[in-house]
C-alpha positions as CSV (number, residue, x, y, z in Angstrom):
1,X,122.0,28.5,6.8
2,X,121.4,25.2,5.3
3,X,118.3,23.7,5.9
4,X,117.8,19.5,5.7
5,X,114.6,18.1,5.3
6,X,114.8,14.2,5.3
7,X,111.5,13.2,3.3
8,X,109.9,9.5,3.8
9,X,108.0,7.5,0.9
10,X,105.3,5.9,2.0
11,X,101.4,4.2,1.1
12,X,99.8,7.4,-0.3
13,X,97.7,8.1,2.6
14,X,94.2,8.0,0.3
15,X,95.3,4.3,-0.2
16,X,93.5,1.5,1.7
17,X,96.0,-0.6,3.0
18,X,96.7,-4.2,2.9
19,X,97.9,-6.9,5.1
20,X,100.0,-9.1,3.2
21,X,98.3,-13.1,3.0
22,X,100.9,-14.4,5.0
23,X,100.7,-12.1,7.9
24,X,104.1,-10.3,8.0
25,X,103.5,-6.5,7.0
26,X,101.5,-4.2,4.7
27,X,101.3,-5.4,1.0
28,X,103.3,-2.5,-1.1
29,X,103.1,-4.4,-4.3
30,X,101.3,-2.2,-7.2
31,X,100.3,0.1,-4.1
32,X,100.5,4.2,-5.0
33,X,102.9,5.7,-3.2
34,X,103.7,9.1,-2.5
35,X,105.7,11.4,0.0
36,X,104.6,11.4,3.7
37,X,102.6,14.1,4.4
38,X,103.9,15.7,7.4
39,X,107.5,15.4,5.3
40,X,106.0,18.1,3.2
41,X,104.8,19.8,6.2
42,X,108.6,20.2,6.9
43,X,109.2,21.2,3.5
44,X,106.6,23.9,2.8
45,X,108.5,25.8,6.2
46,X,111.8,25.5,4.7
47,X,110.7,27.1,1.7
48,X,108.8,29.6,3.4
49,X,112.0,30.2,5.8
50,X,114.2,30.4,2.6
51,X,111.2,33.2,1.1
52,X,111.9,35.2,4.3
53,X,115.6,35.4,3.8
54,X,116.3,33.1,6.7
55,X,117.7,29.9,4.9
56,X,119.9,29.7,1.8
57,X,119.5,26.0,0.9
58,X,117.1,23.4,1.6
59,X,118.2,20.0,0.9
60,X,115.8,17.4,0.8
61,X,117.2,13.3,1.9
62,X,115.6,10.2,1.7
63,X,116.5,6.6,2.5
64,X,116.1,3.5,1.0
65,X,114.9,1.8,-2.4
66,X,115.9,3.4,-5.5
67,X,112.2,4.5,-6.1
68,X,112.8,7.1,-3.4
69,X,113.9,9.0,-6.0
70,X,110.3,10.0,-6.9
71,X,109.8,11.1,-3.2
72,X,113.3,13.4,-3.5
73,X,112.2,14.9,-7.3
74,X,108.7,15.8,-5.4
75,X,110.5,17.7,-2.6
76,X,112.5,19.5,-5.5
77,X,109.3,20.8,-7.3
78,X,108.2,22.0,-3.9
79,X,110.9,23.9,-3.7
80,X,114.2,22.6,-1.9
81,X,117.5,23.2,-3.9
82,X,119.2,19.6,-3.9
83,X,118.5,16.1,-3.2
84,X,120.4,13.1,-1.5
85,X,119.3,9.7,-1.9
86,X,120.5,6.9,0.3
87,X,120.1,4.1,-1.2
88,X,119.8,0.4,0.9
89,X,117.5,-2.1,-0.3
90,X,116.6,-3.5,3.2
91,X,114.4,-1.9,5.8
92,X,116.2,0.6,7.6
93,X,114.9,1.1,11.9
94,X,115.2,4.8,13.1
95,X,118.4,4.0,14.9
96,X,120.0,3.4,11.5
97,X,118.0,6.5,9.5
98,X,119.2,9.0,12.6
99,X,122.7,7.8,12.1
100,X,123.1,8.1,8.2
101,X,120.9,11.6,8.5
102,X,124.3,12.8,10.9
103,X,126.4,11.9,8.5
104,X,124.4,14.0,5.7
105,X,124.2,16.7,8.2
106,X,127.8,16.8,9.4
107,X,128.4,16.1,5.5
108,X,126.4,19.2,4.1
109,X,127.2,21.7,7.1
110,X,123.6,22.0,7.7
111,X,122.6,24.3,10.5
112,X,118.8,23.1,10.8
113,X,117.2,20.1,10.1
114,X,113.6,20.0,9.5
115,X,111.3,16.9,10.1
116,X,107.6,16.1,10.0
117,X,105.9,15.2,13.4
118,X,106.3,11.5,12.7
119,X,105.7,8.6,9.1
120,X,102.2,7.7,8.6
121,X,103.3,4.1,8.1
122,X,105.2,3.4,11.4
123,X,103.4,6.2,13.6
124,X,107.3,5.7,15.7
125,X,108.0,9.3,16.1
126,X,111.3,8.5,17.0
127,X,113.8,9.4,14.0
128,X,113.8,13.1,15.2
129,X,114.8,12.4,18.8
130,X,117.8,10.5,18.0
131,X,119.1,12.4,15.6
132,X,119.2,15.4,18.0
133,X,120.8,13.2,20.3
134,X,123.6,11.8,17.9
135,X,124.4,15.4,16.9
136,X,124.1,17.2,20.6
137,X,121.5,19.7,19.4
138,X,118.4,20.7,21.2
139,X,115.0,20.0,19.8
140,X,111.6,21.2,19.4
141,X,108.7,18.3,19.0
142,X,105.1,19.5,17.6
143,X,106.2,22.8,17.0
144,X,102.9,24.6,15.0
145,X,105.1,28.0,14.9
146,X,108.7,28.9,14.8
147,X,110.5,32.1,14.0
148,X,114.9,32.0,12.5
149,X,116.5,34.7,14.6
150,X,119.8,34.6,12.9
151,X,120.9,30.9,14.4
152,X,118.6,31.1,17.1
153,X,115.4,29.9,16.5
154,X,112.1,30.3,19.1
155,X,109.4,28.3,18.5
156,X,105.6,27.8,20.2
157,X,104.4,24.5,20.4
């Protein structure tokens, strides 16, 4: 089975953040960035799913800037097969990510998709939900455990 883990860059959570002077957001200028961390969260079980036999790829996705690249090469040292960068230089909303993260699964065939609890930077927790709901597949929040029975999978929250 193919496994997709989207991966988010965001403030490297050791940053302090910033509000920009004028009021409008978080300053990102010459502000370290890295991979969120419950993204890699999501990775580490696909690699430890793909270890037990239960996954063949893992396919990591990102959107936005071109410097998600970094974000994408990191999830490719941790382990995951290939990489798919969507590229869009304006803010994407989780509406917009759910829909272009169907299209990458219907796309690749994958038959999980594996996300982190929710972004540091937004806190939304919403991405997950609607992607489940554009495909028609049932979804598991919070899990802490899950175990691959062929494509079955049981989980305990």
């Amino acid at each position: 089975m193919k496994v997709l883990v989207p991966v988010k860059r965001v403030i490297d959570a050791n940053v302090k953040v910033r509000v920009k002077a004028d009021q409008t957001g978080v300053e990102t200028t010459n502000v370290k960035m890295a991979m969120n961390p419950f993204c890699e969260i999501a990775i580490e079980e696909a690699v430890r799913m793909k270890e037990a036999g239960t996954a063949e790829e893992i396919i990591v996705v990102s959107a936005g800037a071109a410097q998600c690249q970094e974000t994408i090469r990191t999830g490719l040292a941790m382990g995951a097969d290939r990489g798919v960068l969507i590229q869009s230089d304006v803010a994407l909303e989780p509406l917009a990510i759910a829909k272009l993260l169907k299209a990458v699964v219907e796309r690749e065939g994958a038959g999980l998709v594996l996300m982190g609890k929710q972004a540091i930077d937004g806190d939304n927790n919403q991405t997950g939900q609607m992607l489940a709901a554009l495909l028609g597949w049932p979804q598991g929040t919070f899990i802490s455990k899950m175990e691959v029975r062929g494509r079955a999978v049981a989980t305990a929250a």
